[in-house]
N, C-alpha and C positions, 0 to 999 in steps of 0.2 A: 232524214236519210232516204233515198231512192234504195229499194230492196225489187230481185224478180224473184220469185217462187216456182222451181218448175214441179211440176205437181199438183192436182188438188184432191189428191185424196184424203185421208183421214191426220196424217200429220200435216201436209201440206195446207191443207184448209187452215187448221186450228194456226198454224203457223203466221201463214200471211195476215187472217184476221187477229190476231193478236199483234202482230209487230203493228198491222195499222194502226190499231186503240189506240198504241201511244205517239200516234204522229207520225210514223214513216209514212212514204209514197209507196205503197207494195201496189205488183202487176202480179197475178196467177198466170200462168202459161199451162193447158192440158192440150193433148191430141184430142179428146173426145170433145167435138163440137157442141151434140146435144148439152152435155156437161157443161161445157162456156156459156151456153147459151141460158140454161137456168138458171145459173150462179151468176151472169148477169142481169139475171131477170130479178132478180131478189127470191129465188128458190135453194132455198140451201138441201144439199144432196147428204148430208150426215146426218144422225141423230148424235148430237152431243149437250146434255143440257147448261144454260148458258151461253152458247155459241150464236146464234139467229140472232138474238138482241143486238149483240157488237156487231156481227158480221153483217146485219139489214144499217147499222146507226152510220160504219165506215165507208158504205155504197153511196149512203146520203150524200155523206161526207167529202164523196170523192176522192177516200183514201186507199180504197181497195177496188180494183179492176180486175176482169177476166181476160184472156184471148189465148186463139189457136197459134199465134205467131213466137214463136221465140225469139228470135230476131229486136221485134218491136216489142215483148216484154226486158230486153237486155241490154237495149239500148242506154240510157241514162242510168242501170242501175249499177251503183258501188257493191254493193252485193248479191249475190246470187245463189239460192240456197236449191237443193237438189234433195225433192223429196217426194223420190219415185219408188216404186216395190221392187225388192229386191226377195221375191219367194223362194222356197227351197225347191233342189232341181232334185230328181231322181232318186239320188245322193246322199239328201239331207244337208248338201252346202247351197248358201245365198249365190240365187241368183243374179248376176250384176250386170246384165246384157242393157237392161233398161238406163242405168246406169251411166252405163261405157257410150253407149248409143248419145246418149244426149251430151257425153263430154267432147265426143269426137266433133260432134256437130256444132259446139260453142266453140270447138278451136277452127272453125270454119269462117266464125262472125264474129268473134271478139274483136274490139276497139280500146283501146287501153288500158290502162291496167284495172283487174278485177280480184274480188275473192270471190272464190267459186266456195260454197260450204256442202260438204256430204252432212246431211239433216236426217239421211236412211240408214237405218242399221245395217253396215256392212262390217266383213272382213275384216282382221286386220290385211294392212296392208293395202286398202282400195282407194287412201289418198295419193299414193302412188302410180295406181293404175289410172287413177283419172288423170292427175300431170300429165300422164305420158302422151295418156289417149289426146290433149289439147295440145301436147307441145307436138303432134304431129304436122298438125297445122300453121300453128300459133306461136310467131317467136317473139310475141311483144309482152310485156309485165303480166302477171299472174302470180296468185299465191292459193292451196287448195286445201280447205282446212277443214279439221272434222269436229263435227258438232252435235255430236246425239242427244238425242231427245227423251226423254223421261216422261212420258206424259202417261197416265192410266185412265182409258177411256172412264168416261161415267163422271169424272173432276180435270177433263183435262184442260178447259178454261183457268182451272184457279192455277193446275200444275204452271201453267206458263208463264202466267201472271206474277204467281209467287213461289218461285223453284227454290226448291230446297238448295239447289247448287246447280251452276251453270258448268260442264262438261267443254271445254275450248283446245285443241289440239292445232296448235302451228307453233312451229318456229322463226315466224316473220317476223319482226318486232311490228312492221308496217300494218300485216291483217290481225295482230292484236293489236294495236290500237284501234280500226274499224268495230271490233267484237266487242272491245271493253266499251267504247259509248253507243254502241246497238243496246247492250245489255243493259246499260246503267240505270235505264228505268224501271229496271223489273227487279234491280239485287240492293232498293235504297235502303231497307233493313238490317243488311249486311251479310245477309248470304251470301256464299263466295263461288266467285268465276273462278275455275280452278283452269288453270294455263300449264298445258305436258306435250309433249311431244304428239305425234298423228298416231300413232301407233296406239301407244298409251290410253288416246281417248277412244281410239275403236276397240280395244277389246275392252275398257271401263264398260260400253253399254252394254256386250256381252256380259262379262262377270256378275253386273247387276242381275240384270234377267236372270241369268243360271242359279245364283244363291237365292234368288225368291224362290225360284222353282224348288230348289233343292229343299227350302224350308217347308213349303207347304208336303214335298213329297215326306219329309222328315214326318212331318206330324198327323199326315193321312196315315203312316207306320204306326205310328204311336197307336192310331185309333184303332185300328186293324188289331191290334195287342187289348188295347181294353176291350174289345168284346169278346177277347178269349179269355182273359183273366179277371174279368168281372168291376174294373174299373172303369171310373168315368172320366171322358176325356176332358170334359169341360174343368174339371176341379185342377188336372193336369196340364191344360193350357196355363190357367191362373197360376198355376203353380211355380211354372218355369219363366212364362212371361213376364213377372215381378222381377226377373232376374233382367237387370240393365245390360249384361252382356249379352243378353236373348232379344228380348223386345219384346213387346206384346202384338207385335203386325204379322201377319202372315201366318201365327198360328192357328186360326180355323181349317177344324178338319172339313172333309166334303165327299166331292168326286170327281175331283180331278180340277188340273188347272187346264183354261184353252185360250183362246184370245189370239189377235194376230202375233204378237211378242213371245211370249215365254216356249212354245211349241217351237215356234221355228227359230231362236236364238240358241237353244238349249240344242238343236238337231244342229246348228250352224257351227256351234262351239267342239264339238263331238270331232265334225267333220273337219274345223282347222285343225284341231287338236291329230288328231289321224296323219294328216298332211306332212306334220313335221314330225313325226315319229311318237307320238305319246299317247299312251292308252288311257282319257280321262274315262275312270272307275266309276266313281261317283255317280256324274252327269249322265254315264250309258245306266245306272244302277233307277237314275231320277225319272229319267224316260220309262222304263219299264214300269214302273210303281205309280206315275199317271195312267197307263194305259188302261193297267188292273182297275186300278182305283175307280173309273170311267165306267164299269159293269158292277162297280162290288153292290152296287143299289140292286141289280137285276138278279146279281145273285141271291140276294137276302128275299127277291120276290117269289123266286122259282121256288126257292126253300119252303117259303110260305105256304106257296101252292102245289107242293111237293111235285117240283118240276114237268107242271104241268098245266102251260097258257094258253094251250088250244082253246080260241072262243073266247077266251077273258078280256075282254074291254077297260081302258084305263085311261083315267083323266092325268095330265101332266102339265103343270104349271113350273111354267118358265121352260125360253129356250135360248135367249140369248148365252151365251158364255159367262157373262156375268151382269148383275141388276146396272141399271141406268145406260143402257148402249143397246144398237140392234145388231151389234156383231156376231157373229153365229160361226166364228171360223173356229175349228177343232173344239166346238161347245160341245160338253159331257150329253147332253141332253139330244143330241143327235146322235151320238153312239149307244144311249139309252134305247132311242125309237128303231135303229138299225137291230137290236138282241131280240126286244120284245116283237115285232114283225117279222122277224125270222123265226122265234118262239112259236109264231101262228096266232101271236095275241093281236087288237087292235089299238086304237091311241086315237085321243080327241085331246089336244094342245091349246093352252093360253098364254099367250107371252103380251105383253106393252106395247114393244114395239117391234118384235124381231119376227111375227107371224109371215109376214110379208118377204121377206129375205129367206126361208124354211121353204115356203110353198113354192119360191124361186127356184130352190136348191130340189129340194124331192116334191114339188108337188104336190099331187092328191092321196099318197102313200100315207097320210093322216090325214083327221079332221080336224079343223079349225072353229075353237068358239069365240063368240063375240064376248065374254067375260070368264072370269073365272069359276063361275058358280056353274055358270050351263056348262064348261067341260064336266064338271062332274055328274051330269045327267047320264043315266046309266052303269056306272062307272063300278063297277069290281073293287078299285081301292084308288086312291091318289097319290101321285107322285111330285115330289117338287124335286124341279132343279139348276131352279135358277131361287137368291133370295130378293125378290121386288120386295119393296118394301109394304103395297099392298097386300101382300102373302102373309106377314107378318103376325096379324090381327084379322083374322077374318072374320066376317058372321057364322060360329059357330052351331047356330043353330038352324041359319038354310042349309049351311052342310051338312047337317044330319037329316035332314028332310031331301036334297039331292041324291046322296050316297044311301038312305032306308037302311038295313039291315047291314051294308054294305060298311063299317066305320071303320078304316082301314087307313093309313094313311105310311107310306115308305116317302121319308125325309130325307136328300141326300144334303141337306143346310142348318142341318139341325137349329131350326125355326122356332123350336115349339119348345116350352117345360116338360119333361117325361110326366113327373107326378100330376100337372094338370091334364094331360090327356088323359092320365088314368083317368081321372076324376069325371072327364067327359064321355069315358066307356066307349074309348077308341083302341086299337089295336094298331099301335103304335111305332116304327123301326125308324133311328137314326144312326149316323155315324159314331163310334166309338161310344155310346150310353146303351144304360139297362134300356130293355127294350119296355114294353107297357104291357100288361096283362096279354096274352092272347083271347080272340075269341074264336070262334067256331067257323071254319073256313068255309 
């Protein structure tokens, strides 16, 4: 099957490179030239692990292409998936200029009939607004169908590969059956292509996003409660998690959710929600209790240091939003380094791979180490907050020769066994558990 992709950012990449693997003809189409120009070079612009292997094998292959053209990516293609950023405006509702922008423009050059697929988390209601925006132009066959994506950066190769469930929203019978043998390579185990109305499957990806958030905000509460009533939340995750009507996913507690999805889905859903007259409770309850949740590490520090950072130096491991990605969009760990530098404290950061994308964003407002050990060189105490999996297990014994007197360690991933740091005569804070001995500030 002939696919165009317009798009190459973080869904749209993983997208095209995956429909190639299995054989389609996919074309990328971006405005950003530089961008075509790399991704044709065999320079992949994402960090997602997994990705580079397929996406260098399908270039070989000759099954994946770049270019600036829309036109010449759209030409031969039966399908056409639209997987452009839809950011939140002002407001808190998704932006859809980008969107509308490129549908007006396909109804300027479309050639026969096509499905055009919204791949972006929109609206409800935005397979409609694209019809429109094409039948301005364009009165020859089309069908516009919405198809959101589920992908969690850090797995989102396997996500694609092996979806739990394909999300398909038309009422064409014509562009479901395009859909049903696009997909049939990825659902041969039996997971199911679920077929509803447009409507239906745009606010499905909404709903999703919103109830993860809502669970994680759920059980950052919960934590927030065991360090006032002297329970631990880890025994309480187990607890409730066993329960099949719960799940065991999403309840680690932390500091907060960020990432390009849950932030601006949860603000998008607010704002339909507003639109047509309903006060979703909850969601504005879920947003609040991330925001807190994003400092309550800073709190437990100031406490420490009986609200007082002037001068204090701090090593902080991890910045991405979360391990295996270098996304950094609404990461806790940026509103971390915002409290503490407004405190008057300073910060030496080590992230995998998001260092680069930070120094983008603020600069020289921090320092940058080459590992994780030399952050802690000088360092007052340690903060993680992001969980790498190098984090995990470290050499605890150049940490104690980095950090001297200094053994101090504020957790917002609860990494670590409380009773073994006791054991390592650390001074200990994580989310919802007993804290670890104090020592002498």
């Amino acid at each position: 099957m002939k696919i165009a992709v317009v798009g190459t950012g973080y869904v749209g990449l993983v997208t095209g490179t995956c429909f190639a693997e299995t054989g389609n003809k996919v074309t990328c189409v971006d405005i950003d030239k530089s961008k075509v120009e790399k991704l044709s070079g065999g320079q992949i612009t994402i960090y997602e692990p997994g990705l580079e292997k397929i996406f260098l094998r399908n270039i070989k292959e000759s099954r994946l292409k770049f270019t600036t053209q829309l036109e010449e990516a759209i030409e031969d293609a039966e399908i056409i998936f639209l997987a452009l950023p839809t950011p939140p405006g002002a407001d808190g509702s998704a932006d859809l200029k980008y969107v509308l922008d490129v549908a007006d423009h396909l109804g300027k050059i479309l050639k026969g009939y096509k499905v055009i697929v919204n791949k972006s988390t929109v609206p409800v209601g935005t397979a409609d607004k694209v019809s429109a925006a094409i039948a301005k132009n364009y009165t020859g066959e089309y069908d516009v169908v919405s198809n959101p994506e589920f992908l969690r950066e850090g797995v989102a190769v396997d996500d694609f590969m092996k979806p739990d469930r394909v999300v398909v929203g038309t009422r064409s019978e014509r562009a479901k059956k395009l859909m049903s043998d696009l997909y049939a390579p990825f659902v041969r185990q039996g997971n199911p292509v679920i077929f509803m109305d447009e409507r239906s499957s745009e606010l499905t990806k909404y709903a999703a996003n919103s109830f993860l958030a809502t669970k994680i905000s759920f059980m950052n509460e919960i934590a927030q409660l065991c360090e006032r009533m002297g329970a631990d939340v880890d025994m309480v995750r187990r607890g409730i998690g066993s329960d099949d009507r719960i799940g065991k996913r999403f309840l680690f507690p932390g500091i907060g959710y960020g990432g390009s999805c849950f932030p601006k889905d949860v603000q998008a859903l607010i704002m339909s929600s507003d639109e047509v007259g309903y006060d979703f409770e909850i969601l504005k309850a879920v947003e609040k209790v991330n925001a807190n949740q994003k400092i309550h590490l800073v709190e437990k520090i100031k406490a420490y240091y009986n609200n007082n950072l002037q001068g204090k130096h701090f090593a902080l491991w991890g910045l991405a939003f979360k391990p295996n990605t270098d996304d950094i969009r609404e990461a806790p760990a940026l509103s971390i380094i915002d409290a503490l530098t407004s405190a008057g404290a300073t910060v030496t950061a080590y992230d995998p791979e998001a260092m680069a994308n930070v120094k983008g964003q603020i600069g020289d407002k921090i320092k940058y180490a080459d590992n994780q050990y030399q952050a802690l060189e000088g360092a007052a105490a340690l903060i993680i907050a992001t969980e790498w999996s190098e984090f995990r297990t470290p050499d605890f014994e150049l940490m104690d020769q980095k950090l001297n007197e200094n053994k101090i360690i504020f957790d917002g991933r609860n990494l670590f066994d409380v009773a073994k740091m006791n054991e390592l005569g650390y001074h200990y804070e994580s989310i919802g558990r007993a804290d670890s001995n104090k020592k002498n500030k």
